[in-house]
C-alpha positions in Angstrom: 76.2 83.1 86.7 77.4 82.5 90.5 75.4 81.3 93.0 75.4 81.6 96.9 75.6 77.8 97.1 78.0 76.5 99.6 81.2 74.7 97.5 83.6 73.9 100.1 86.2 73.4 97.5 85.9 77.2 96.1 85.4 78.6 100.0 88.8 76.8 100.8 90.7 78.3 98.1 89.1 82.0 98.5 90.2 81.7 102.3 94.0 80.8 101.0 94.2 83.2 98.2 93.1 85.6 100.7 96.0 84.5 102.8 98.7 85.1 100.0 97.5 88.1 98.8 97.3 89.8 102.3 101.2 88.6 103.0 102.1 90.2 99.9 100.2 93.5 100.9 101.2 93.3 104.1 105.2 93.1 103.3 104.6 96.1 101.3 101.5 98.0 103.2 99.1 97.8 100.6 96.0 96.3 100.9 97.0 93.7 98.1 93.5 94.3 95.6 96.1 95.0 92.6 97.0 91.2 93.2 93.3 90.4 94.1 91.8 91.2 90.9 93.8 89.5 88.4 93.1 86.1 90.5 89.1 87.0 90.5 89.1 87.5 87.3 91.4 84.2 86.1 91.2 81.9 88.9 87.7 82.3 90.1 86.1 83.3 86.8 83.8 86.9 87.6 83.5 88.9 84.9 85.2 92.5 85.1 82.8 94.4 86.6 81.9 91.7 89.6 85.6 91.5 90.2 85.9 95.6 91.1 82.8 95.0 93.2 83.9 92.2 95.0 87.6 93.8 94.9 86.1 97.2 96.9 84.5 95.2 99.1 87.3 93.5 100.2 89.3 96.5 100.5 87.2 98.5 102.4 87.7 95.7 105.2 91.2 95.0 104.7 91.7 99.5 104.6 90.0 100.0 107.6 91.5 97.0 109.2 95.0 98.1 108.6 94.3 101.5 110.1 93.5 100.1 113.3 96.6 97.8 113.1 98.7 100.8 112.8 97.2 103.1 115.1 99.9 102.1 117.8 103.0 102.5 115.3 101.2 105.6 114.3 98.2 107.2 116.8 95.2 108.3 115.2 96.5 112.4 116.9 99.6 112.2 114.8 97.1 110.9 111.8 94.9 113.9 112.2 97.4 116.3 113.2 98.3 116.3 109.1 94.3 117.0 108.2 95.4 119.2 105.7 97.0 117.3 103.5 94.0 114.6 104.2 91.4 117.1 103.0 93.5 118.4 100.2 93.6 115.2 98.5 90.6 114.1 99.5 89.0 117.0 97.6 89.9 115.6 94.1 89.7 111.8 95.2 85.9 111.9 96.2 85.1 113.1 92.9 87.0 110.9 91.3 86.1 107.7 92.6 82.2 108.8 92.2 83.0 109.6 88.4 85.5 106.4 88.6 82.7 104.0 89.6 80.4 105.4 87.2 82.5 104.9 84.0 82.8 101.5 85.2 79.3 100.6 84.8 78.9 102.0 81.4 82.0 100.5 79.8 81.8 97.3 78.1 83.4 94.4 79.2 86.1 94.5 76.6 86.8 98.3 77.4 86.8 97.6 81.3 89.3 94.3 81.1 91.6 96.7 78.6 91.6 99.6 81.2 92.5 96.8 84.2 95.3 95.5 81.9 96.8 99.2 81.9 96.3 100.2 85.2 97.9 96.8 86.6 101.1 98.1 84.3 101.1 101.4 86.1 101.2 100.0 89.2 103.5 97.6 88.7 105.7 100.5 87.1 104.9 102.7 90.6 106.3 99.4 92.7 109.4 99.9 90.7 109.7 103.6 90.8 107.7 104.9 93.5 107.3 102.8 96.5 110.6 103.2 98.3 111.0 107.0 97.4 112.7 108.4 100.3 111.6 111.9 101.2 113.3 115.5 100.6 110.9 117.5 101.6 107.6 119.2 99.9 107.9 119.5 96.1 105.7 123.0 96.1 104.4 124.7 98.0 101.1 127.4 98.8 98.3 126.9 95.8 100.3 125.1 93.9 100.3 122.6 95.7 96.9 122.2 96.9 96.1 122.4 92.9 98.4 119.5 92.7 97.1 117.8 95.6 93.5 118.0 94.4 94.4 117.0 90.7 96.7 114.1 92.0 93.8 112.9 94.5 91.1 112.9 91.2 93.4 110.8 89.4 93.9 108.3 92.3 90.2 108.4 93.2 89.0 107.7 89.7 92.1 104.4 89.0 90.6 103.4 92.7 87.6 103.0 91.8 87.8 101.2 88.5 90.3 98.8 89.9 88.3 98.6 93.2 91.7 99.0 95.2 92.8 101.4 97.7 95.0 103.6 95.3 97.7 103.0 97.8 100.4 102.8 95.4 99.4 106.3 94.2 98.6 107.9 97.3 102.0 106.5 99.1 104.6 108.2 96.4 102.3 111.3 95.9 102.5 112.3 100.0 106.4 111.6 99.9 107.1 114.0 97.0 104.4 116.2 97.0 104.4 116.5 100.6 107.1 115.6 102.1 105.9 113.2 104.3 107.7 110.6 106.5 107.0 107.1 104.4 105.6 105.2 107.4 103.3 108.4 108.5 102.7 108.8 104.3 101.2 104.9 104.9 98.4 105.7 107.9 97.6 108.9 105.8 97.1 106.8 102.7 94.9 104.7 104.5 93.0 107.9 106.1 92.6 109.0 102.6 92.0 105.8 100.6 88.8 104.8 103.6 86.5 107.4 102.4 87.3 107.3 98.9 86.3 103.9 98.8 83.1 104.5 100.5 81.9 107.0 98.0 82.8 104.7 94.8 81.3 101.3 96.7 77.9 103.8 97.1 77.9 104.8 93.8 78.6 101.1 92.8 75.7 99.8 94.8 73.3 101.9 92.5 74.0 99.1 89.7 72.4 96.1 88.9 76.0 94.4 88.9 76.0 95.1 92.7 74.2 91.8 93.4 76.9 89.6 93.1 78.0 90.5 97.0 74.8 88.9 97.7 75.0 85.9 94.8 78.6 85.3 96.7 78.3 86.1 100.3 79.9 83.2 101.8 82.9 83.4 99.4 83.3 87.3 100.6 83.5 86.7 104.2 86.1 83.6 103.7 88.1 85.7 101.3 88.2 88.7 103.6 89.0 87.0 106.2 92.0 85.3 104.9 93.1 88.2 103.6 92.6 90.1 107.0 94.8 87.0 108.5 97.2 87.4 105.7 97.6 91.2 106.5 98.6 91.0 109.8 101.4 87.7 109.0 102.9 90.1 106.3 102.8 92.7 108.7 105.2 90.6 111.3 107.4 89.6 108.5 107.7 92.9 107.5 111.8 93.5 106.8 112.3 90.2 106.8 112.3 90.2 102.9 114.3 92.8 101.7 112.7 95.3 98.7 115.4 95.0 96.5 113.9 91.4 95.8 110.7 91.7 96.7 109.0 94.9 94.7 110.7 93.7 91.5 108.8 90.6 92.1 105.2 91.6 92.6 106.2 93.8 89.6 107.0 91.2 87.3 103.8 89.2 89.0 101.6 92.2 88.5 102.9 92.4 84.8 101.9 88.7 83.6 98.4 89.2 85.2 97.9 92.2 83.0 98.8 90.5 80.1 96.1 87.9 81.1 93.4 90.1 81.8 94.0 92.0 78.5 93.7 88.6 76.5 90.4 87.8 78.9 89.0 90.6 77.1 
């Protein structure tokens, strides 16, 4: 369907897309693939299942990326000092992004655009709801919690792996509340968390035919990530600049008409 060929046109318009998309995730420290998808899927035409490929691809640079541009608001000690709560989640969201990925290649094209649609609602819904939680303190506590922490990792391994995001928008309120984590610290965790997870689905990806497209669209990859990378780090400097109150009902409502078109793609 897509080739490698070099279209300068396309290139230049990955590269900016990239740009937008990594100022929106970096005003709200996401790694911006929930607004990615939508836009590979409309604007730049891959089916459903390309677009999660390409969509963990460019993730798993922007995630480990963003790490290291935290590492001096938030050391790497301080980051492993909560290994607990690392490996606790971890422990349901391995599984679930190996089980995740798998669905996803057995699902028909229809089904997959239909799940997309609803996830993209969640999210937008945990924007709303979840982002700005402030914290007061662990929810449980003991094995109840480490139940809950393994459960709510599954979950958030298995929507990051069909969506081929980060499951930052998950992972963030689920560390405040269940937790009680600091929201910046709850951020580097996230991304601690959401590293490996992508690993395992992008490996389990890579075992399907459908994993070719990196290679059919190499040059558009590197362009994209690299805007995006760029765009990161801008977001990150205009970070409180914009305030929430404006800006998270906005990538909601953004988030909203982009499911509504990838349902009707379907």
């Amino acid at each position: 369907m897509l080739t490698a060929a070099i279209d300068t046109p396309r290139l230049a318009l990955a590269t900016l897309t990239g740009l937008s998309i990594g100022i929106l995730g970096g005003l709200i420290g996401l790694g911006g693939a929930e607004f990615r998808l939508p836009l590979l899927i409309g604007l730049f035409g891959f089916t459903a299942l390309s677009a999660v490929i390409l969509n963990k691809t460019l993730s798993l640079v922007v995630v480990a990326s963003a790490l290291l541009f935290r590492s001096q608001a938030i050391p790497f000690p301080e980051i492993l000092a909560n290994g607990t709560i690392i490996l606790n989640l971890l422990a349901g969201s391995l599984l679930g992004a190996w089980l995740g990925a798998g669905w996803a290649t057995r699902m028909t094209s229809r089904t997959l655009y239909r799940v997309l649609a609803t996830l993209l609602v969640l999210i937008a819904a945990m924007l709303l709801l979840g982002h700005d939680h402030p914290s007061a303190g662990p929810a449980l506590g003991g094995w109840v919690q480490a139940v809950a922490g393994i459960a709510a990792g599954f979950v958030i391994g298995v929507i990051a792996s069909l969506m081929g995001v980060a499951g930052g928008e998950f992972l963030i309120p689920t560390l405040i509340l269940l937790f009680g984590t600091d929201i910046k610290l709850a951020g580097s965790l996230s991304l601690a968390i959401s590293l490996p997870t992508m690993v395992v689905g992008f490996l389990r990806y890579s075992r399907d035919s459908s994993f070719q497209v990196l290679q059919r669209n190499l040059p558009f990859v590197i362009m994209m990530a690299a805007g995006s990378l760029a765009g990161a780090w801008l977001g990150g400097q205009l970070l409180g600049r914009v305030s929430n109150a404006v800006l998270l009902p906005l990538l909601a409502g953004i988030l909203a008409v982009s499911a509504i078109k990838v349902w009707r793609h379907s």
